[in-house]
N, C-alpha and C positions, 0 to 999 in steps of 0.2 A: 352846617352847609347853608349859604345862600338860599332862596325859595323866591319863584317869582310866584305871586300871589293876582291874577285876573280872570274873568269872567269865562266861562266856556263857552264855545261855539258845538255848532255838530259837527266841524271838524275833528276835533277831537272826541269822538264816540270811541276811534279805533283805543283809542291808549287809555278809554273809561272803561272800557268793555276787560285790557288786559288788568287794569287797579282792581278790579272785582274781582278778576281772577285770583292773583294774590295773597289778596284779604281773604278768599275763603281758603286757601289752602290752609290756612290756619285759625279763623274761625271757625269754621266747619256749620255754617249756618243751613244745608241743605238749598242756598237758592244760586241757581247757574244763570247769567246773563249773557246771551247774546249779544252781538253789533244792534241787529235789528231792534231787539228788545228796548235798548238803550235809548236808541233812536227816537222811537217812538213813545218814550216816556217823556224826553225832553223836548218832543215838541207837542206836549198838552197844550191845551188852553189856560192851565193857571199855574204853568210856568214861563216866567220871563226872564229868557237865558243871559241877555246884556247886563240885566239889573239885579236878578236873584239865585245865581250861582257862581262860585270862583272856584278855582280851579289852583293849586298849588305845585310848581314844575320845580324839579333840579336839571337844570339845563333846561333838555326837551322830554324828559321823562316827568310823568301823571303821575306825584304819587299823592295827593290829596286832593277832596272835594266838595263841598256843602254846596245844598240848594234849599231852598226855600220856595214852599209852595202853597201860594193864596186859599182861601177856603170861597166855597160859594155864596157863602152866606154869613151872614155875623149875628146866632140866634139865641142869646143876646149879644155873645161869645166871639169871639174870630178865634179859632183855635189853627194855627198856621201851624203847616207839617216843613216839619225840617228834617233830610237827610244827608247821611254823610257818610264815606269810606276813605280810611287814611293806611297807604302800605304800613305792613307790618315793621317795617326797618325805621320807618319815619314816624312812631308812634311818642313821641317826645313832647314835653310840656310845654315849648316853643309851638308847635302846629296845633294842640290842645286850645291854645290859652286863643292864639288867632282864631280859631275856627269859633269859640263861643262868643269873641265878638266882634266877631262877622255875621254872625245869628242872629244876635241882638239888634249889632245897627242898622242890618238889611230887613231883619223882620219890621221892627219902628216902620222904614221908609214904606213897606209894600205894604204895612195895615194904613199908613198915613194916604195912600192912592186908593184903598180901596174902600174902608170904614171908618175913617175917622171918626173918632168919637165913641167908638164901642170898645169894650174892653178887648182886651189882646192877652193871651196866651199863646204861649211854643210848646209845640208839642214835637218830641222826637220816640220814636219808635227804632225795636233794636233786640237780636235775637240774643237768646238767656248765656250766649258766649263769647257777645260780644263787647266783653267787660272794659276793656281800656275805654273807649268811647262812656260808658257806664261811668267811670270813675271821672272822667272828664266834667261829665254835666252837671255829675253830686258835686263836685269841686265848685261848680260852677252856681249852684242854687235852685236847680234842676231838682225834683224828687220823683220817685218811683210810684206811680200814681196808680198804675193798672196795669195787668197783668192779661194778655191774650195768649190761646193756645192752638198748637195745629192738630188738629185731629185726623187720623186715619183709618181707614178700615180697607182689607185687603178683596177685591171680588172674585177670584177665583174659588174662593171660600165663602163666599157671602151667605151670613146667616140668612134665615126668610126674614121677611121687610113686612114691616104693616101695611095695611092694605089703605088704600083713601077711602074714607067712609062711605057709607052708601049717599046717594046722590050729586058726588062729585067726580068728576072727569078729568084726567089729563091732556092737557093739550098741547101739542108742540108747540113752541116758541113761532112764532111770525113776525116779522120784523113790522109789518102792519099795527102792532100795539106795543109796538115800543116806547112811544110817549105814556100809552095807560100802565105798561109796567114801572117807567121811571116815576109814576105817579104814585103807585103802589110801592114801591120803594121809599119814598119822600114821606109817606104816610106811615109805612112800616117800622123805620127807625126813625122818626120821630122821639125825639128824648131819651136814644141811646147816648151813653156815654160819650164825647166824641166824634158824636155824629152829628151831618148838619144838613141840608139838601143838595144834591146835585142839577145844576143847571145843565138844559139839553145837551150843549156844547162839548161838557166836561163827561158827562155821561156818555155818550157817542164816541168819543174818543177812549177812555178808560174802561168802557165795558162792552156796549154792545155795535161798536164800530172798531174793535180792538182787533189787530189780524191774530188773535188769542180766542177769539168768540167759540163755543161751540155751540151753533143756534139747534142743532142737530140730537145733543143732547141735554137742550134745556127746554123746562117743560112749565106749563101756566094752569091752576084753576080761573075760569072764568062765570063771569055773570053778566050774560050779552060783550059787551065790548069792554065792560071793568074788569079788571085783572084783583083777584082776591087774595091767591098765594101764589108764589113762583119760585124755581130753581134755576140760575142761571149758571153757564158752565164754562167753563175753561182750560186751556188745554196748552200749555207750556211745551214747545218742540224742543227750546233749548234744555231744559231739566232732564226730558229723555235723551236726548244726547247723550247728555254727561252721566245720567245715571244708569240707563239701560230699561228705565221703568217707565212705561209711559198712564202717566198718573193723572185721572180726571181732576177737577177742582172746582167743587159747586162754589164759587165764588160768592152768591147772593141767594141766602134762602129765606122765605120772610112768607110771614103769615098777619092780614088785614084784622086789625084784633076783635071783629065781632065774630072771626071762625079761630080762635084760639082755642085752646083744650080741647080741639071737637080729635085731634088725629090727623088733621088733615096736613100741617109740614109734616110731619111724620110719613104720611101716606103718600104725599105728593114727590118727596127726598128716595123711599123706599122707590119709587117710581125711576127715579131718575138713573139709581146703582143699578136696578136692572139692565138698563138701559145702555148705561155705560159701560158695562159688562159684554154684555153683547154688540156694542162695540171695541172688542179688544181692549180695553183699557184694563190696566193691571190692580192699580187699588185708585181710590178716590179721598182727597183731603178735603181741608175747609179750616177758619179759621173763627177761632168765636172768644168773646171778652167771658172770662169766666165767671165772673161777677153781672152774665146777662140777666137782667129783670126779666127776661119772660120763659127762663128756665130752659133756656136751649142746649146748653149739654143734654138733660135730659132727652130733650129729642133726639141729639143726635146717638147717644148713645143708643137708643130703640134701635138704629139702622144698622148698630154693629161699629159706628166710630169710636177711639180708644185714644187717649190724649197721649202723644208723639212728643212734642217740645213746646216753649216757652217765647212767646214775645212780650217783650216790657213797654211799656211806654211814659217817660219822664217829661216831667210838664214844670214849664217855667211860668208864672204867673204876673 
């Protein structure tokens, strides 16, 4: 079959929104997109829908789509995140072979605007069942570089929670220190794998300007107006839709490393499942590189988290 092959608009959200649909009826990856959802991915700040997405039609049917999305920073690194879903009927070596070099060419141009001269890697991210695209990338020169997982823990059963140590307090979220937590953020994953800095812009939009926020239950250690450790939360309407569960999602937990080992993400996470407990929420996920240097399965497991499934992430150099 024929394929017209060009760029997406937010017109098409509606026919992006049903290609997701699709793909998980048979992936089975646990994640449900809405319209909204979609919408408001694609118009980030470091995505540029003219230049760093296409979109692949039979006729007027969406059944494939890669974008490409800039990094904040290039530390030394530009690690450019690439995503993609191709209907299941249209999973063929033909829309395979296009879509990696479309990655390639488009990645080139949009590190060429943005860092010239620093090294470039592609990095795609991809749930542990979403193998055809997996075998795509091996094919491609892609290898499987790191391994992230989601972890859950149910609250209507919530084991007891560590306590935060003595002399530390939690504090609601206030959007009043929102710059000091993206600051504590930027400081916190510092030389995570993969990780780079968030600038305001991208930050605001992706996390704490997301109509996904829950400022409600996420919670801060503070020292006067510095932010030390934090839980930030999120809260997916579409996923309960579809699933019936309406599931918190500490989205960012992070500990400033001269209060590490003290107990305090531990204390401060314990804090939050209460929290979201009593806010009706059914269980709480999160998602963490298992190979994290500062030993955070273990925290999380303290809180009663239980690792659920598998995300991969293959990296082209």
């Amino acid at each position: 079959m024929d394929l017209t092959w060009r760029p997406l608009t937010l017109g098409d959200v509606p026919a992006l929104t049903r290609l997701y649909a699709a793909a998980e009826e048979v992936d089975r990856t646990g994640e449900h997109f809405s319209a909204d959802d979609l919408r408001e991915e694609l118009e980030g700040p470091n995505i540029d829908l003219a230049r760093a997405t296409v979109g692949a039609f039979a006729g007027d049917r969406l059944i494939g789509y890669g974008l490409v999305r800039r990094r904040d920073a290039a530390e030394p690194v530009h690690m450019i995140r690439l995503q993609s879903i191709v209907h299941p009927e249209h999973r063929d070596d033909a829309v395979g072979t296009h879509l990696v070099e479309w990655f390639a060419r488009t990645s080139r141009e949009v590190h060429e605007r943005t860092f010239p001269g620093a090294p470039l890697e592609l990095h795609h991210g991809l749930h542990q069942n979403e193998r055809w695209i997996a075998g795509v990338l091996g094919g491609a020169g892609y290898t499987h570089d790191r391994t992230m997982v989601t972890m859950r823990v149910g609250l209507a059963d919530l084991p007891p929670q560590p306590p935060l140590p003595d002399g530390f307090e939690a504090v609601p979220f206030d959007f009043k220190y929102d710059l000091a937590v993206l600051d504590a953020r930027n400081d916190t994953f510092a030389g995570h794998w993969g990780s780079t800095i968030y600038q305001p812009g991208a930050w605001r939009h992706l996390v704490t300007g997301s109509k996904d926020f829950r400022p409600d239950v996420s919670f801060l250690v503070l020292d006067g107006d510095k932010v030390l450790a934090f839980v930030l939360s999120h809260f997916y309407e579409s996923e309960a839709e579809a699933t019936g569960i309406r599931e918190h999602y500490a989205s960012w937990v992070g500990t400033r490393e001269a209060l590490r080992g003290r107990g305090v993400a531990s204390g401060l996470l314990g804090h939050t499942l209460r929290a979201a407990k009593d806010a009706g929420f059914d269980r709480s996920a999160l998602n963490v590189d298992v190979d994290n240097a500062h030993r955070a399965l273990g925290v999380y497991e303290r809180c009663g988290y239980r690792v659920d499934d598998e995300w991969h992430v293959y990296v082209l150099s």
